[in-house]
C-alpha positions, -999 to +999 in steps of 0.1 A: -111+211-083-094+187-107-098+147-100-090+113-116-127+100-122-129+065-127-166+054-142-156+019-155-136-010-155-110-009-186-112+026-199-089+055-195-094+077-159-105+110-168-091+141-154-127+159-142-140+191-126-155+175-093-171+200-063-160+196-031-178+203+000-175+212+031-156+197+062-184+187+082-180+172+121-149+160+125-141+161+086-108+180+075-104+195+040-068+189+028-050+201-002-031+179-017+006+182-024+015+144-035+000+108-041+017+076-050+003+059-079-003+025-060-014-011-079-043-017-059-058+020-083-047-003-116-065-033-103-100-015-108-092+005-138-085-033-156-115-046-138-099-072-116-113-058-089-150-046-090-153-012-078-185+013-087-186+044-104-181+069-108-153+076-081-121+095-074-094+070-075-063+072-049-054+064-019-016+072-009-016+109-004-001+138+016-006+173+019-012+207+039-046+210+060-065+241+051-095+236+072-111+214+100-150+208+108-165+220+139-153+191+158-118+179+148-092+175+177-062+160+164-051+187+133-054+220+126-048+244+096-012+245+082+001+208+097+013+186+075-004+152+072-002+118+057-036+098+048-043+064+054-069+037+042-070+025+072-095+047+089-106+036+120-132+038+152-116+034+180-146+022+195-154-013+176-143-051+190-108-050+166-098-013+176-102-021+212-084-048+211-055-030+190-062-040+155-072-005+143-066-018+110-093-042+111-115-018+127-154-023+113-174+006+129-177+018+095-168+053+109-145+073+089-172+077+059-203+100+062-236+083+066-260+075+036-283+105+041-259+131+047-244+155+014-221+141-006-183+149+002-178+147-038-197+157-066-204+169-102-237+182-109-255+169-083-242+136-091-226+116-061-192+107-069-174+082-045-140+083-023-117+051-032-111+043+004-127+075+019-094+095+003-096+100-028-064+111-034-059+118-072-077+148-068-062+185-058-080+186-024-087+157-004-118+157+025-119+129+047-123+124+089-096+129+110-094+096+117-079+091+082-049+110+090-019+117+111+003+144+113+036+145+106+069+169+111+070+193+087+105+189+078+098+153+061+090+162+023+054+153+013+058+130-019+085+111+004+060+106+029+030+100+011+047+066+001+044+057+036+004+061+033-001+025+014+025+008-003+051+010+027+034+008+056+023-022+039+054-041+030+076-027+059+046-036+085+040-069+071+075-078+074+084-061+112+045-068+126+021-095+107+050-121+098+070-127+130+102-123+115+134-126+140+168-112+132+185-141+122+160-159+098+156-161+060+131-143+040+119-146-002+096-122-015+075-127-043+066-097-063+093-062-062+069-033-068+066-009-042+046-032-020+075-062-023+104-038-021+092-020+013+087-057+025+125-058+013+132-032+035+117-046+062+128-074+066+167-059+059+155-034+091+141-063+112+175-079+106+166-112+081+201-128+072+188-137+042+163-120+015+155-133-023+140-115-043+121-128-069+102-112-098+100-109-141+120-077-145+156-072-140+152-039-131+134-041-103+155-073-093+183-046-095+166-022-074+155-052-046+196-053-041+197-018-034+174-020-014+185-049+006+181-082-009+212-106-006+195-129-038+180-120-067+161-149-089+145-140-126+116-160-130+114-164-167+149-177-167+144-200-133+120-218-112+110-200-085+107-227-055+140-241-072+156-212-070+147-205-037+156-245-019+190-241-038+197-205-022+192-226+008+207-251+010+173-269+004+158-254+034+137-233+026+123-200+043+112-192+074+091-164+058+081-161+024+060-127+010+032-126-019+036-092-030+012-092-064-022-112-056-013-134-081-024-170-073+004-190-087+025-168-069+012-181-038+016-212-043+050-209-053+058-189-017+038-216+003+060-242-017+093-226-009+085-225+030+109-245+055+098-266+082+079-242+105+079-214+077+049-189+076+038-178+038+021-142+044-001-131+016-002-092+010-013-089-029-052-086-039-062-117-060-090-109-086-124-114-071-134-148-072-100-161-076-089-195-060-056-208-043-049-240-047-020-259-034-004-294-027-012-306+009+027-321+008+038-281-001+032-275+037+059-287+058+054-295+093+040-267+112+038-243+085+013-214+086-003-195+057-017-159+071-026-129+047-017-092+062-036-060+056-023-030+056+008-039+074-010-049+106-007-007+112-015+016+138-008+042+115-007+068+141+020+053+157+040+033+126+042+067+099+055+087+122+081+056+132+087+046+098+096+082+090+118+083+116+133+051+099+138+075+067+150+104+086+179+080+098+189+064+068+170+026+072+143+033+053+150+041+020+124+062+002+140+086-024+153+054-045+121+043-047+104+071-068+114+058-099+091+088-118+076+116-111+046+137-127+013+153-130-024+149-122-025+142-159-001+115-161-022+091-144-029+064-171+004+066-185+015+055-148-006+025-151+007+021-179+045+022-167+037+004-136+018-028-156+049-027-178+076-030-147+090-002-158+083+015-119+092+010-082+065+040-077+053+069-097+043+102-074+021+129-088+026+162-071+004+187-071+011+231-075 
């Protein structure tokens, strides 16, 4: 099959033959019909973040089963499915307690000894994530997935795989948002605009966006915000105390992993305010910021994946779309091939995107 093979840090992906094997256990073999091109991909291709190779990028994908190991219980052939990154146990401390998201059995991936799901030649090549979505089949436990109604269109839902089930969750489950209460959101890719979204859905009163590019300012209002701010033409925390009233925000949303960014949402808090942190800092980055930036009772939390239980929150947040709430059609900004990738990356480091999705034939 054909797969984005990533071997190092600030080079071109190269589209690659790879073999797949077979599902094993409780492994299902899925091929896949689309994949979001999501920034956490970009942040290894530039190095940022280390990651070993030679791997299959991707993580946001959705597709068809075609087969199921010996053992699998939840999918069969035919259904339709969404993947997740957040593959769990259900067994560990954090999935019994219902934090499946932070689940550590280390379960979802096949043990050291065993064949590898992916390779060329002989030659291991690793899953980003256990997925490995950029590729035209995808094999990964059951436990990565949930199935979904057919009648929801595939490159709609992948979205809801990462990048939305990230920003929407982080807004309706890690932060603690109430109706009623102001929000800012640093950062309006697809991670900052489902935040958007969620925090329109979860009723915020208020929402400012901020970010570099007018065009994605433009889509946040679509979207939901009730403030845009430019931040090459303002200061953000300015910007933010004078949209209100000097205030502040009771929530404020780091969208990029940017650490001047953070800063600049723990600075714009109001008394009480809680800064959550949802972007990927380069490894060995450090946050810094003034002790007086806190105001009384202020909390700084970071949020991964949304706080999910994917089974339960795709499905939901689906539902969302089905209804009208959730807007995901406006947020595929471009569409394209397997062999668009880099020229994604490229778009997406440029601001030129919301989201790209690749579909497959």
């Amino acid at each position: 099959m054909k797969a984005a093979v990533y071997r190092r840090p600030r080079e071109p992906v190269e589209i690659e033959v790879v073999e797949v094997d077979r599902p094993r256990g409780r492994e299902v073999l899925v091929r896949t019909v689309a994949t979001g091109v999501c920034h956490s991909d970009l942040h290894h291709v530039e190095g940022s973040v280390e990651l070993q190779g030679p791997t299959v990028l991707g993580h946001e994908g959705a597709g068809v089963v075609e087969v199921v190991g010996e053992d699998v219980r939840e999918v069969r052939p035919g259904d339709h499915v969404v993947a997740c990154l957040s593959g769990f146990c259900g067994a560990c401390e954090q999935c019994l307690s219902g934090h499946p998201n932070l689940c550590v059995g280390g379960f979802v991936a096949r043990s050291a000894g065993a064949p590898a799901r992916l390779s060329q030649n002989g030659e291991r090549i690793g899953q980003l994530a256990n997925i490995a979505s950029y590729a035209e089949r995808m094999l990964l436990h059951e436990n990565s997935l949930v199935k979904i109604d057919p009648e929801i269109p595939l490159d709609r839902a992948a979205l809801v795989g990462c990048g939305v089930l990230t920003g929407v969750g982080a807004a309706l489950r890690t932060s603690g948002l109430e109706a009623g209460q102001r929000a800012a959101v640093f950062g309006c890719g697809g991670v900052g605009l489902s935040i958007i979204q969620g925090a329109r859905i979860g009723g915020a009163r208020q929402i400012i966006a901020l970010d570099m590019f007018d065009s994605k300012l433009e889509m946040a209002k679509r979207l939901g915000a009730t403030h845009t701010v430019n931040t090459t033409r303002e200061d953000a925390v300015e910007a933010v105390r004078g949209l209100t009233g000097g205030a502040g925000v009771d929530h404020a949303f780091e969208a990029v992993g940017n650490t001047a960014l953070v800063r600049q949402a723990v600075e714009s808090l109001a008394i009480r305010g809680t800064a959550t942190i949802l972007g990927v800092p380069a490894t060995g980055a450090m946050i810094e910021f003034p002790w007086a930036a806190l105001r009384a009772e202020c909390r700084v939390q970071t949020s991964r994946m949304g706080s999910n239980r994917f089974r339960i929150d795709i499905p939901r947040y689906l539902e969302f779309y089905r209804q009208g709430r959730l807007l995901l059609d406006e947020m595929i900004t471009r569409r394209g091939r397997l062999e668009d990738l880099n020229e994604a990356f490229r778009a997406m480091k440029a601001g030129e995107v919301a989201r790209t999705i690749l579909t497959f034939d």
